[in-house]
C-alpha positions as CSV (number, residue, x, y, z in Angstrom):
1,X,115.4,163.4,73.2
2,X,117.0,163.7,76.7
3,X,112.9,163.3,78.0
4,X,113.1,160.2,76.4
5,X,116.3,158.8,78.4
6,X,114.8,159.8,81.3
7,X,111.6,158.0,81.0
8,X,113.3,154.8,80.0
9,X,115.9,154.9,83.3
10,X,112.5,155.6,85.6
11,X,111.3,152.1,86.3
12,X,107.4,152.0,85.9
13,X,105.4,150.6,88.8
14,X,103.9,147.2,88.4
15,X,101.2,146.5,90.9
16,X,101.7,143.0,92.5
17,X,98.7,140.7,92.4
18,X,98.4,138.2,94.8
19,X,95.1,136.5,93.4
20,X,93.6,133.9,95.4
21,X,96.3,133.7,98.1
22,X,96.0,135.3,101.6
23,X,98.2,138.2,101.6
24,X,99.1,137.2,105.6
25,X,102.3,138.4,106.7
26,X,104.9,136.0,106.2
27,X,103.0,134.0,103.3
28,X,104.7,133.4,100.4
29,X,103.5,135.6,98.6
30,X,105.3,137.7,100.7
31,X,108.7,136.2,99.0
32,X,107.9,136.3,95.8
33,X,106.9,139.9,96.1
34,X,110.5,140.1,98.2
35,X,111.9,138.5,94.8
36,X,110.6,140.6,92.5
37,X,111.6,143.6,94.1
38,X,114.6,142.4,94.6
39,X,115.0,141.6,90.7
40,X,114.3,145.9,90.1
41,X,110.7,145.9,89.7
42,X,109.1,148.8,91.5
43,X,106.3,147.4,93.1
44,X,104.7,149.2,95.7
45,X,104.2,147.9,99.1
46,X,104.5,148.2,102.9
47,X,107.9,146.6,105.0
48,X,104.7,144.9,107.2
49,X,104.2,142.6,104.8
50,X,107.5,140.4,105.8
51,X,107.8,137.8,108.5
52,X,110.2,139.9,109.7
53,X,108.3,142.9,110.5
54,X,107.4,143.3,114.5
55,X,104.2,143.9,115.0
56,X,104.6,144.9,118.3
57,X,107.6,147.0,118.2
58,X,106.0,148.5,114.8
59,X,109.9,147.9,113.5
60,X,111.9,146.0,110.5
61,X,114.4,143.1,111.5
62,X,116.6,143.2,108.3
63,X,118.6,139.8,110.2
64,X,115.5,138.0,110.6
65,X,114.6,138.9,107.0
66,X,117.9,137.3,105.9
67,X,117.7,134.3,107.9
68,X,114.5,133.6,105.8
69,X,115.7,134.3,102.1
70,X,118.7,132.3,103.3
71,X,116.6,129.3,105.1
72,X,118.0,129.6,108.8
73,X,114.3,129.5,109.8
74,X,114.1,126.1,108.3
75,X,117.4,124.9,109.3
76,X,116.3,126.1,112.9
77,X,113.1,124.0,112.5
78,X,115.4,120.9,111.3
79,X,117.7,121.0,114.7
80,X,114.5,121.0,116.8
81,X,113.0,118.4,115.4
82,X,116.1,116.1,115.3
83,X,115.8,117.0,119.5
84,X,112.5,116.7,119.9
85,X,111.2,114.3,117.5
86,X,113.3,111.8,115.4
87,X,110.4,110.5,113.6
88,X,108.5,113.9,113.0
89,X,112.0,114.6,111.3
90,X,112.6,112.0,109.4
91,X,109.1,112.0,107.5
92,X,109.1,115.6,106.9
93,X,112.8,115.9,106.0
94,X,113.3,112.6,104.2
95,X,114.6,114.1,100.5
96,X,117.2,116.5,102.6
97,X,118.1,113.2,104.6
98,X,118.6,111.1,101.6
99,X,120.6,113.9,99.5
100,X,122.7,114.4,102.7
101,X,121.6,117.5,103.8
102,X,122.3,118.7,107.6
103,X,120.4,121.8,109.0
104,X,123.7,123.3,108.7
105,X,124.4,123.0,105.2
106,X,121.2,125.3,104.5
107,X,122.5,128.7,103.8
108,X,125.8,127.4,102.5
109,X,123.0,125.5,99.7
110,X,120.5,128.7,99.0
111,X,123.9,131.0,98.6
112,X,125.1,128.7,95.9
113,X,121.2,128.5,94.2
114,X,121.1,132.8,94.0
115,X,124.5,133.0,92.8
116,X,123.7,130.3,90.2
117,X,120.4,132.1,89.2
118,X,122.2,135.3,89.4
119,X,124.9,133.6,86.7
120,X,122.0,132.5,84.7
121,X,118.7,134.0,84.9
122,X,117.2,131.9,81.6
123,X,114.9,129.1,82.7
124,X,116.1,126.6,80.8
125,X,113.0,123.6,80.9
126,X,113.5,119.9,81.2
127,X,112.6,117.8,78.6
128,X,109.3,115.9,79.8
129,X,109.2,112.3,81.0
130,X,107.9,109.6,78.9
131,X,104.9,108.2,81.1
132,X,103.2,105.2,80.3
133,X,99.8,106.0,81.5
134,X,98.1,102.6,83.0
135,X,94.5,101.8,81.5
136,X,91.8,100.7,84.2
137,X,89.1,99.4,81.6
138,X,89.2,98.0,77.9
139,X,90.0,100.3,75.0
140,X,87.4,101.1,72.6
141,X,86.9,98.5,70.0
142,X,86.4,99.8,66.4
143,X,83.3,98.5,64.4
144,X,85.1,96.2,62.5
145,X,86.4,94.3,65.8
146,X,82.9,94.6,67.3
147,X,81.3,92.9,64.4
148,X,84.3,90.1,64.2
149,X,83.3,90.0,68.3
150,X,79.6,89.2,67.2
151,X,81.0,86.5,64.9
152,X,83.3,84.8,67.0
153,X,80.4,84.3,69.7
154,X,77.3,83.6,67.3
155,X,79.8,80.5,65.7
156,X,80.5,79.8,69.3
157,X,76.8,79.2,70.1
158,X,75.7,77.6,67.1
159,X,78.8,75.2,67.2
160,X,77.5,74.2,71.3
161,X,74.1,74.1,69.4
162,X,74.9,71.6,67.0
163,X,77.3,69.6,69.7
164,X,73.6,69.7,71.7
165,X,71.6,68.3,68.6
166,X,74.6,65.7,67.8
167,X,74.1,64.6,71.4
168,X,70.5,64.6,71.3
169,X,70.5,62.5,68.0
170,X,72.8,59.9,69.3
171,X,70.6,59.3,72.4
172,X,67.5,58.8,70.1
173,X,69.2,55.9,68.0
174,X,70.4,54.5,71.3
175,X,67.3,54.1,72.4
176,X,65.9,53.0,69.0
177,X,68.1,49.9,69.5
178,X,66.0,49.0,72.5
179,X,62.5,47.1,72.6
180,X,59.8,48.7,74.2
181,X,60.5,46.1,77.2
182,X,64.2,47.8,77.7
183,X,63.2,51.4,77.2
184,X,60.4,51.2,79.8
185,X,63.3,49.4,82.3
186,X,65.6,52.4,81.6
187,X,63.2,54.8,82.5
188,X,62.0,53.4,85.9
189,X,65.6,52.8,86.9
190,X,66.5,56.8,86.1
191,X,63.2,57.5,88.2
192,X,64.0,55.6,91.3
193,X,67.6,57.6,91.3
């Protein structure tokens, strides 16, 4: 029984599978991995994966570490831009501009979204949007409106077909009321035009 205890207190190892993402240092991959560690998963890895390793100095900065889980990086990237280059700023950081977000506001923001996760850790999904999706062509027409399709234009042509005839028979009893004199006359005029 007591083996039993002890196996379930000993967290198993669960090997972290990056899949089709470089495993660079400082990807973030590298944060999720940070995450799930942080969560009491054992997985297995190296401090070098982390933007905060030092390459050079072969050595761990656990204050540069928490200036990325905490967003100073960005925020640091927001003041330069705002001094270098307003416009570069204001397209890259237009949803923090129109919530009212400074670069100073940053870690005060990610503080409040770990202790709310920490609150509640149950992902709680949003219901989904009704999207009326816009149709580029015709629908599909059933048989039934096909064959009232092939109606409509077959009574379409035959009724211009009969207007034609109608026409036709009224010229031939105009010209019946001519002589052969006036007919003759009628056709030379329509020549010379």
């Amino acid at each position: 029984m007591w083996k039993a205890l002890i196996v379930n207190l000993v967290p198993s190892p669960v090997y972290f599978d990056a899949g089709l993402a470089r495993t660079s240092i400082g990807n973030k991959v590298s944060g999720a991995l940070k995450g799930a560690g942080n969560e009491g998963l054992s997985i297995p890895h190296s401090s070098k994966w982390f933007p905060s390793y030092d390459s050079e100095n072969k050595e761990f900065s656990a204050e540069v570490h928490r200036k990325h889980i905490t967003g100073q990086n960005a925020a640091d990237y927001t003041c330069y831009l705002i001094e270098e280059d307003e416009d570069a700023y204001k397209k890259q950081f237009s949803p923090f501009i129109k919530n009212n977000i400074t670069p100073y506001m940053m870690e005060e923001m990610y503080k409040k979204a770990h202790a709310a996760i920490i609150e509640n850790p149950v992902y709680e999904k949003k219901p989904k949007k009704e999207v009326k999706k816009k149709r580029w062509n015709q629908p599909k027409m059933s048989l039934p409106q096909k064959k009232d399709q092939v109606a409509q234009k077959k009574a379409s042509f035959l009724s211009a077909q009969m207007g034609y005839q109608e026409l036709i028979n009224q010229t031939t009893i105009f010209y019946q009321d001519f002589s052969d004199k006036d007919k003759t006359n009628l056709l030379n005029k329509q020549k010379k035009k």
